[in-house]
C-alpha positions as CSV (number, residue, x, y, z in Angstrom):
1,X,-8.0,20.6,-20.5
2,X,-9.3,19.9,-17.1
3,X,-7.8,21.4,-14.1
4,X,-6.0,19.1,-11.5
5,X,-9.2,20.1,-9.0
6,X,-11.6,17.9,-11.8
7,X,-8.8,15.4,-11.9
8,X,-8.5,14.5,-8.2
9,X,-12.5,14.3,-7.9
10,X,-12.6,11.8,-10.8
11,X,-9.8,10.2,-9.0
12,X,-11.6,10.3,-5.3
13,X,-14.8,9.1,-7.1
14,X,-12.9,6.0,-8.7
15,X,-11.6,4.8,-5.5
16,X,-14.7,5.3,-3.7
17,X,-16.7,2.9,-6.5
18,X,-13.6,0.3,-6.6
19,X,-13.8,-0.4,-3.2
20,X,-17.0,-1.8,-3.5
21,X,-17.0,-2.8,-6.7
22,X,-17.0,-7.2,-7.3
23,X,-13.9,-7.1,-9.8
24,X,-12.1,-3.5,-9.5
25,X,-9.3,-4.4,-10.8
26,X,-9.5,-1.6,-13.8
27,X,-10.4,1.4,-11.4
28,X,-7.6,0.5,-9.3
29,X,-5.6,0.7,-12.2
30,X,-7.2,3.9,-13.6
31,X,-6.4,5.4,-9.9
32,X,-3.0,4.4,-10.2
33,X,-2.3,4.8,-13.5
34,X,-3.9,8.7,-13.1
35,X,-1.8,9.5,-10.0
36,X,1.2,8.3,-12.1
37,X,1.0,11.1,-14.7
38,X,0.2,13.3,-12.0
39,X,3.1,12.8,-10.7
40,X,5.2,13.3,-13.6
41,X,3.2,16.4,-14.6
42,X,4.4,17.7,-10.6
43,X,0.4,18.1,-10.2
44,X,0.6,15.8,-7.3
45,X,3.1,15.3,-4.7
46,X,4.6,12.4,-2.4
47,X,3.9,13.0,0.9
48,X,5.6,9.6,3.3
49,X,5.0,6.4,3.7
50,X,1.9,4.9,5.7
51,X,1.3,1.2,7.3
52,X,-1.2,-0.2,5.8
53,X,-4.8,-0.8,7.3
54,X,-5.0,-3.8,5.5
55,X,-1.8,-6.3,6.0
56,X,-1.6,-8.6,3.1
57,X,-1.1,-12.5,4.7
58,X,-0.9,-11.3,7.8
59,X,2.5,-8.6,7.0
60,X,2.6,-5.4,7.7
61,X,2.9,-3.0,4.2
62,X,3.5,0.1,3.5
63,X,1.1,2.2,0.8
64,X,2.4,6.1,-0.4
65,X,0.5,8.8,0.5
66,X,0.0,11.1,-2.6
67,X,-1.5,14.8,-2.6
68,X,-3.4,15.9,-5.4
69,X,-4.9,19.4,-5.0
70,X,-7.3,18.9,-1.6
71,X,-7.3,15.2,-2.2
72,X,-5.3,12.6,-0.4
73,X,-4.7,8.9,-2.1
74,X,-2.3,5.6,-1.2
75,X,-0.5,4.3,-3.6
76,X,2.0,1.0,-3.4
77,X,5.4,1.7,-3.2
78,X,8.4,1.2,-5.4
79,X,11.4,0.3,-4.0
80,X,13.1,3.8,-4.1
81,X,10.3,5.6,-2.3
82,X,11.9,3.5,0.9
83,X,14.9,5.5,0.5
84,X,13.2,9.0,-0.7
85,X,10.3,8.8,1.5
86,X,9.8,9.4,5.2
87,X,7.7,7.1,7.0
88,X,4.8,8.8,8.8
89,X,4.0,5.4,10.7
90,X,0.2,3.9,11.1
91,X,-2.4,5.7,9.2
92,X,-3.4,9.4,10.4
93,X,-7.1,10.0,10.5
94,X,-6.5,13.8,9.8
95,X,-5.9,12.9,6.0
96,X,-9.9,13.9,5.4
97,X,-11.0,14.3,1.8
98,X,-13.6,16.7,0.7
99,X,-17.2,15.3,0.2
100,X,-17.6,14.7,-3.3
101,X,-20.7,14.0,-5.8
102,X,-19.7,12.9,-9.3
103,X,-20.9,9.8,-10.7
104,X,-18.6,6.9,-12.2
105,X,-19.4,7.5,-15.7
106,X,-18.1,11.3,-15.4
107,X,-15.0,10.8,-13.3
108,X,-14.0,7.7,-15.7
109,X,-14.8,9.9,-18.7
110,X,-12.5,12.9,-17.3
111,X,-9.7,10.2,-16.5
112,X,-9.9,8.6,-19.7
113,X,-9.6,12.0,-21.5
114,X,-6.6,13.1,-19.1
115,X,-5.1,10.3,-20.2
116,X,-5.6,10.5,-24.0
117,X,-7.2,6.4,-23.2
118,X,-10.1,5.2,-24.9
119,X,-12.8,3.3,-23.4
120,X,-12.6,-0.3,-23.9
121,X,-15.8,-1.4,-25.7
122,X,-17.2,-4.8,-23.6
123,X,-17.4,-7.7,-25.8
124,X,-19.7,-9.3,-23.3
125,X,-23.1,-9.7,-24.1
126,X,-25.8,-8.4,-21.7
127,X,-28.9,-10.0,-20.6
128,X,-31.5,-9.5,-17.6
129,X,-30.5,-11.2,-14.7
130,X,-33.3,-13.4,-15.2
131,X,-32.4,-14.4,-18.6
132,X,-31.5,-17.9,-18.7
133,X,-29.4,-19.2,-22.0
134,X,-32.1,-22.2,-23.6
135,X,-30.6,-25.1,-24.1
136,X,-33.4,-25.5,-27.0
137,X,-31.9,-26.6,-30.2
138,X,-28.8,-27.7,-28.6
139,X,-29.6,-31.8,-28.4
140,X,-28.4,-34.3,-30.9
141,X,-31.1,-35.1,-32.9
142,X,-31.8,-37.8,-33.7
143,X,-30.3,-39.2,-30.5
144,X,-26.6,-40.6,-31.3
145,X,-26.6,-42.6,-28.3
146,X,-29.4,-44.5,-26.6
147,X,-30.4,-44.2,-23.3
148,X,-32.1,-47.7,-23.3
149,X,-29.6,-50.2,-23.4
């Protein structure tokens, strides 16, 4: 079993990628998803609520501010952490994570396994990014339709 220290690195390390990832749609959700059974395992903790640096549409939000082990995460709200929560205003600098090296593929792997998840194979087919699909053997032939008239 890994210990809640591995956990919240393979966390930090997920975020860090996702933010700078082009479609990070599944680490965020691996994040939250992670965090979740954290806290239902009481291996993380609420802390308040924080503005968000990043207004959606130009509205001020509110994210959660979650402690795992030395690690500090937002999370979206649900409804009851408005009532539950106290709000600790704009975003405090202070919250500084530790520096952490893992790479993608470990802190994925240790989520996955936390989670009992597996992997989902990618039915996607990869190339080079110079390939180019030939459109050789793809024309009608003979020619159906003439070009001619």
């Amino acid at each position: 079993m890994t210990n809640t220290k591995e956990i919240a690195k393979a966390i930090f390390t997920v975020n860090r990628h996702a933010k700078t990832a082009p479609e990070p749609q599944h680490l965020y959700h691996l994040k939250k998803e992670a965090i979740k059974q954290l806290l239902k395992e009481n291996k993380a903790k609420k802390i308040g609520l924080h503005f968000s640096n990043h207004p959606k549409l130009s509205n001020q939000h509110s994210t959660i501010l979650v402690k795992v082990d030395d690690y500090y995460f937002h999370i979206l709200p649900e409804k009851k952490d408005f009532q539950e929560l106290k709000h600790l205003g704009k975003l405090d600098q202070n919250y500084r994570n530790p520096k952490t090296k893992m790479s993608l593929s470990q802190a994925k792997r240790i989520l996955y396994n936390y989670m009992k998840w597996q992997p989902k194979k990618s039915n996607k087919k990869h190339y080079s990014s110079y390939y180019t699909p030939s459109s050789l053997g793809k024309m009608e032939w003979p020619p159906t339709k003439s070009h001619y008239n």
